[in-house]
GUTOR-632406 format. One record per residue: x, y, z of N, C-alpha, C, O in turn. Coordinates in steps of 0.1 Angstrom, whole numbers. Layout:
BEGIN
+-------+-------+-------+-------+-------+-------+-------+-------+-------+-------+-------+-------+
:   nxx :   nyy :   nzz :  caxx :  cayy :  cazz :   cxx :   cyy :   czz :   oxx :   oyy :   ozz :
+-------+-------+-------+-------+-------+-------+-------+-------+-------+-------+-------+-------+
:     X :     Y :     Z :     X :     Y :     Z :     X :     Y :     Z :     X :     Y :     Z :
...
+-------+-------+-------+-------+-------+-------+-------+-------+-------+-------+-------+-------+
% end
This chain:
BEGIN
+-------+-------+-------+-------+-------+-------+-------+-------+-------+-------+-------+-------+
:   nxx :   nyy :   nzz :  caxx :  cayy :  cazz :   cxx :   cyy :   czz :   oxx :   oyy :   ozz :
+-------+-------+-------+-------+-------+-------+-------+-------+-------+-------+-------+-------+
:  -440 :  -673 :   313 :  -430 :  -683 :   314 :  -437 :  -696 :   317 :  -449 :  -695 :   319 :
:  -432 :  -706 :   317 :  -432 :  -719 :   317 :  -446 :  -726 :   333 :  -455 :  -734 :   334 :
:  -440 :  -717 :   342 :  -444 :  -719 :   354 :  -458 :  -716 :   353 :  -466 :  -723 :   359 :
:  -462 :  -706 :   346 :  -474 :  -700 :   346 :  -488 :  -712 :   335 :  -500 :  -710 :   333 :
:  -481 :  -722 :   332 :  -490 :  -733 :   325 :  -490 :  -743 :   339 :  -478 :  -745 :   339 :
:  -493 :  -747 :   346 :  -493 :  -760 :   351 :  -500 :  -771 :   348 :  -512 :  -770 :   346 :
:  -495 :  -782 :   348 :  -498 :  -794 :   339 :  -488 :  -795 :   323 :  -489 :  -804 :   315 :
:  -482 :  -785 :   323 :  -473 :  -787 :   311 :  -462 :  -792 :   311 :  -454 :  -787 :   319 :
:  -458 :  -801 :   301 :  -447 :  -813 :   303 :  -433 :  -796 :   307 :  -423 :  -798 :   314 :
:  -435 :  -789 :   304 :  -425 :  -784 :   310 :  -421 :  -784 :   326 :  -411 :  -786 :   332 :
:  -440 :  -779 :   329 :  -435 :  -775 :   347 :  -437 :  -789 :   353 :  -433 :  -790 :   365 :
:  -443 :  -805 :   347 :  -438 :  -812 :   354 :  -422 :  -814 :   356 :  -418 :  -817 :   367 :
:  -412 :  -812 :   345 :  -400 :  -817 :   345 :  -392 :  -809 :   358 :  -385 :  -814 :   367 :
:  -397 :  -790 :   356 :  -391 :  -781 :   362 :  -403 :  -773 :   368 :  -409 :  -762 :   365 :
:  -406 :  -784 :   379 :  -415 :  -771 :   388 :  -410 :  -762 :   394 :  -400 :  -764 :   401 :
:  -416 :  -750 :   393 :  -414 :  -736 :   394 :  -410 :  -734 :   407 :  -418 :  -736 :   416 :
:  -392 :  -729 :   412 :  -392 :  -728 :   424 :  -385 :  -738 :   433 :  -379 :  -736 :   443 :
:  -388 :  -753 :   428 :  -385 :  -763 :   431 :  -367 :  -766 :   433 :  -362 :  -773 :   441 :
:  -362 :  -761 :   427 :  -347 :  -765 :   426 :  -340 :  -749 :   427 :  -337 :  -742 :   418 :
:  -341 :  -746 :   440 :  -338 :  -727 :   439 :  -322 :  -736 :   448 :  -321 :  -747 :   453 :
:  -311 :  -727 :   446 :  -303 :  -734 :   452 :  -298 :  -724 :   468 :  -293 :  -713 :   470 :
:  -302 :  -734 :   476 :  -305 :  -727 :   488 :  -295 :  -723 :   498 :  -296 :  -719 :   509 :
:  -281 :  -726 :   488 :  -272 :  -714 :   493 :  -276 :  -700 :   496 :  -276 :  -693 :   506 :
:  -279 :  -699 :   488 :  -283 :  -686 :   481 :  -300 :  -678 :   487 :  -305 :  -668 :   482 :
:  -307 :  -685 :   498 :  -316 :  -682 :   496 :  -317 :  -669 :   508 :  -327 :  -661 :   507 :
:  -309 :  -667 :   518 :  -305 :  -653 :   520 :  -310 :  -639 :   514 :  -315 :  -629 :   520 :
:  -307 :  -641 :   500 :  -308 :  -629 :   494 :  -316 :  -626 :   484 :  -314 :  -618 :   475 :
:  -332 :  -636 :   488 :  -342 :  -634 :   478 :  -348 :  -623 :   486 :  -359 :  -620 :   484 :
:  -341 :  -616 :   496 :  -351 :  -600 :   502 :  -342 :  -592 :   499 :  -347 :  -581 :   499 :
:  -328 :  -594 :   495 :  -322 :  -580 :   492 :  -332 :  -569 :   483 :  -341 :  -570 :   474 :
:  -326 :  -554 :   492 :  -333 :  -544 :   488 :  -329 :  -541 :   471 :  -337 :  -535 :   463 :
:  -319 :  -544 :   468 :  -311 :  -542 :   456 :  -308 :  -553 :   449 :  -308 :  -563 :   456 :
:  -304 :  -554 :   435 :  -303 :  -564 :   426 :  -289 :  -565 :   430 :  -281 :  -556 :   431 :
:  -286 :  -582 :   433 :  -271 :  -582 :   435 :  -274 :  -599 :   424 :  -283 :  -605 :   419 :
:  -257 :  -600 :   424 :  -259 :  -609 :   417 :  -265 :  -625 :   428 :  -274 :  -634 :   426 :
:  -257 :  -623 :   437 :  -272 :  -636 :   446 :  -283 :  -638 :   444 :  -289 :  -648 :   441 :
:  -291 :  -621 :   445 :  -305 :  -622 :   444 :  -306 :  -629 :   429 :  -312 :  -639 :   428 :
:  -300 :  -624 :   417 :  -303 :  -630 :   403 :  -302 :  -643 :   406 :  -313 :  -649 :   404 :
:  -293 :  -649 :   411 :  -290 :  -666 :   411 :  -301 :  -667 :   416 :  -310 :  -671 :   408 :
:  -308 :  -663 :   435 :  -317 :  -675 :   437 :  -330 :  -674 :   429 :  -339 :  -683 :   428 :
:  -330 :  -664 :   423 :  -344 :  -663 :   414 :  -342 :  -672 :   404 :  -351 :  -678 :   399 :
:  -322 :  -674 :   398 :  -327 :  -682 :   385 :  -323 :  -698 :   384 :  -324 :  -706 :   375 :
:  -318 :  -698 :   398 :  -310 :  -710 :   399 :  -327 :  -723 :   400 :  -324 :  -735 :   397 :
:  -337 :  -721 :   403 :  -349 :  -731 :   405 :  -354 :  -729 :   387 :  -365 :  -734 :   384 :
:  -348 :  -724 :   378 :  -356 :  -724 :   364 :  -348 :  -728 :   356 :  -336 :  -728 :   360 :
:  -351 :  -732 :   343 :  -347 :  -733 :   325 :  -331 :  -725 :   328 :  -319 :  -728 :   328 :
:  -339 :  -715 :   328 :  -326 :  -705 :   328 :  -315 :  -712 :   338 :  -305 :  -719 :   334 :
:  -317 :  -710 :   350 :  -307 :  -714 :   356 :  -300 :  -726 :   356 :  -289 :  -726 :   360 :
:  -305 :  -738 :   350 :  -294 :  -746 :   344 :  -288 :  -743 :   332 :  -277 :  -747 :   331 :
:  -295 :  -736 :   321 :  -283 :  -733 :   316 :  -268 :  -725 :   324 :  -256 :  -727 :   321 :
:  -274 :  -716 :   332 :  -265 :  -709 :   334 :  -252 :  -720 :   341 :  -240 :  -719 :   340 :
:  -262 :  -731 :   349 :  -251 :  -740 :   355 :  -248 :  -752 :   343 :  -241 :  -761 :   348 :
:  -249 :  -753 :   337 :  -241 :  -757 :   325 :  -226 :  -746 :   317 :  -215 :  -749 :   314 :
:  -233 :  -732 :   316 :  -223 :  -726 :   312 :  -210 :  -722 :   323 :  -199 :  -718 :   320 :
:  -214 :  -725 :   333 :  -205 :  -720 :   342 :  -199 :  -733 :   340 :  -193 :  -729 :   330 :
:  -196 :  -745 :   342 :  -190 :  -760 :   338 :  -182 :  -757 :   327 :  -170 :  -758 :   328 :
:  -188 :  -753 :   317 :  -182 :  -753 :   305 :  -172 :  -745 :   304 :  -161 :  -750 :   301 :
:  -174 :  -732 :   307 :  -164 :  -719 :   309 :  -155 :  -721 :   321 :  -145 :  -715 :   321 :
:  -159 :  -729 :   331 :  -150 :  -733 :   342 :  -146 :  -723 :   351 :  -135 :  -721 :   356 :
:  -165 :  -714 :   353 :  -162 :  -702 :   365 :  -170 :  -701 :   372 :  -180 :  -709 :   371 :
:  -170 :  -692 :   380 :  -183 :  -697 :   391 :  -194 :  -687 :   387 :  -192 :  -679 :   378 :
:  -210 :  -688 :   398 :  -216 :  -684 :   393 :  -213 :  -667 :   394 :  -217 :  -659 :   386 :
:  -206 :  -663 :   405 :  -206 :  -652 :   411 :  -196 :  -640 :   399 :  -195 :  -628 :   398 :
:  -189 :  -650 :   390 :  -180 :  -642 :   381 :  -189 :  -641 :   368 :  -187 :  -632 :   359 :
:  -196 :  -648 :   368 :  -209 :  -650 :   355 :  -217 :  -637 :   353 :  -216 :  -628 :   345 :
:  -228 :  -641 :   369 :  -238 :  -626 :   372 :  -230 :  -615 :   377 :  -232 :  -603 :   373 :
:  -223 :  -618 :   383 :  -212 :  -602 :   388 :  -217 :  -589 :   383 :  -225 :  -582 :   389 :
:  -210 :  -586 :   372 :  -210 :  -584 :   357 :  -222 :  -580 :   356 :  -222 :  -568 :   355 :
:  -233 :  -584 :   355 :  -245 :  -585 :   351 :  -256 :  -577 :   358 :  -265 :  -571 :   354 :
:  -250 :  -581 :   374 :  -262 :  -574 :   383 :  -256 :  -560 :   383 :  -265 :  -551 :   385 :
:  -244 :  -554 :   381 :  -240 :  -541 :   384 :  -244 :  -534 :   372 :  -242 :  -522 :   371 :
:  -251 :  -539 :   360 :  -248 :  -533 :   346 :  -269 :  -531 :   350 :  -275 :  -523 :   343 :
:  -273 :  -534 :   357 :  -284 :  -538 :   364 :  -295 :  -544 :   351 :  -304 :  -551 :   356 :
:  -295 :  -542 :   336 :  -303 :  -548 :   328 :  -294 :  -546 :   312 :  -288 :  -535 :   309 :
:  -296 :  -556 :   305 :  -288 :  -552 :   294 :  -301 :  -555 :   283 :  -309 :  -564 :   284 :
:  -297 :  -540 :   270 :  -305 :  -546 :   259 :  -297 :  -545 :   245 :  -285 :  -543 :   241 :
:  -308 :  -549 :   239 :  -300 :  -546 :   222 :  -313 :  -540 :   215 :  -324 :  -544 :   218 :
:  -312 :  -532 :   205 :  -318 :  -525 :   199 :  -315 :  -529 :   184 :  -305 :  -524 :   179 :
:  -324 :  -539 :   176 :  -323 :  -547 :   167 :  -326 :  -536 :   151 :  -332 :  -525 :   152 :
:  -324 :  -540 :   143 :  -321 :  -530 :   131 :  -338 :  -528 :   130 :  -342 :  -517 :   126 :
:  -346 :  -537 :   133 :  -359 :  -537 :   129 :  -366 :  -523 :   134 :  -365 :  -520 :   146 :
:  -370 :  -519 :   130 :  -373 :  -503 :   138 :  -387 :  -504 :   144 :  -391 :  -497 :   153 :
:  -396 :  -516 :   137 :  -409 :  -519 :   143 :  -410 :  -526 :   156 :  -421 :  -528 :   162 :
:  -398 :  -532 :   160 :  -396 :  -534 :   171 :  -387 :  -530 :   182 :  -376 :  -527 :   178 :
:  -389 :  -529 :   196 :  -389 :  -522 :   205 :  -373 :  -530 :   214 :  -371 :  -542 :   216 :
:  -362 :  -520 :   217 :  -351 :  -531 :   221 :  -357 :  -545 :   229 :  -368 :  -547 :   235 :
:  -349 :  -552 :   228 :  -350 :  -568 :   236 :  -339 :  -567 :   247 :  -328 :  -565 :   244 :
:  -343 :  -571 :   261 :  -338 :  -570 :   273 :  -337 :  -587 :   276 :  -343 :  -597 :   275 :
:  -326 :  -581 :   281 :  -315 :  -600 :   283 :  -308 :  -593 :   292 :  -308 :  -581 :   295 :
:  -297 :  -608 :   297 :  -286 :  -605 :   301 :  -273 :  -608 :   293 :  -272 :  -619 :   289 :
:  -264 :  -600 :   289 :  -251 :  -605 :   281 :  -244 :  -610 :   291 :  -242 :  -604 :   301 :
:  -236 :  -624 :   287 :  -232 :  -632 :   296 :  -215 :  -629 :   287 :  -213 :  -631 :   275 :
:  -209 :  -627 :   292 :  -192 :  -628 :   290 :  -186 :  -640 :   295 :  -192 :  -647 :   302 :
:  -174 :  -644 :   293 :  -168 :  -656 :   297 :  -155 :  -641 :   305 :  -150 :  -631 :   302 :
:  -157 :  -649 :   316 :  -148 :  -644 :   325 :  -135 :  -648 :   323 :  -126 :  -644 :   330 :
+-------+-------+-------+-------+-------+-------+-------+-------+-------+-------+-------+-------+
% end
C-alpha cells in the first residue's frame, strides 16, 4: 500500500496513520473484527475517505456502512477468469 513508499506524493498528502479518527481509537485492540476496529484502521487511509465521502453521499453513518461488513467478516468474488484466484474486498451496500 501507499504507506509502505515514503517520500511518495501519495504518503506526503496521506501519511500513514496520520488522520485515524480518534473516536474510534478504543478499538484498535479489540480481540475480534468489529466494525470500529475496521474504521480505526481505515479511517487514517485512501480508503477511509472514500468511505467518508460515501457515507455523505448515501447519508448514513459509518457504523450502518461497516456493520454489515465486519459480521460477514471478509467478502470475495470469484471472477470468470479461472487463472485467477478470488479477489477479497469489502461489498459496501447503501443502507
Amino acid at each position: 500500500m501507499y504507506d509502505k513508499y515514503p517520500g511518495s506524493p501519495v504518503s506526503d498528502v496521506f501519511p500513514f496513520g496520520a488522520h485515524h479518527d480518534m473516536a474510534y481509537e478504543y478499538a484498535r485492540d479489540h480481540t475480534t473484527l468489529t466494525w470500529q476496529k475496521m474504521w480505526w484502521r481505515e479511517s487514517g487511509s485512501i480508503p477511509g475517505y472514500f468511505l467518508r465521502a460515501l457515507c455523505q453521499a448515501w447519508e448514513c453513518s459509518i457504523q450502518s456502512l461497516l456493520e454489515p461488513v465486519a459480521q460477514r467478516k471478509f467478502d470475495s468474488l470469484q471472477l470468470d477468469d479461472g487463472h485467477v484466484g478470488p479477489v477479497f474486498g469489502n461489498l459496501l451496500n447503501r443502507p
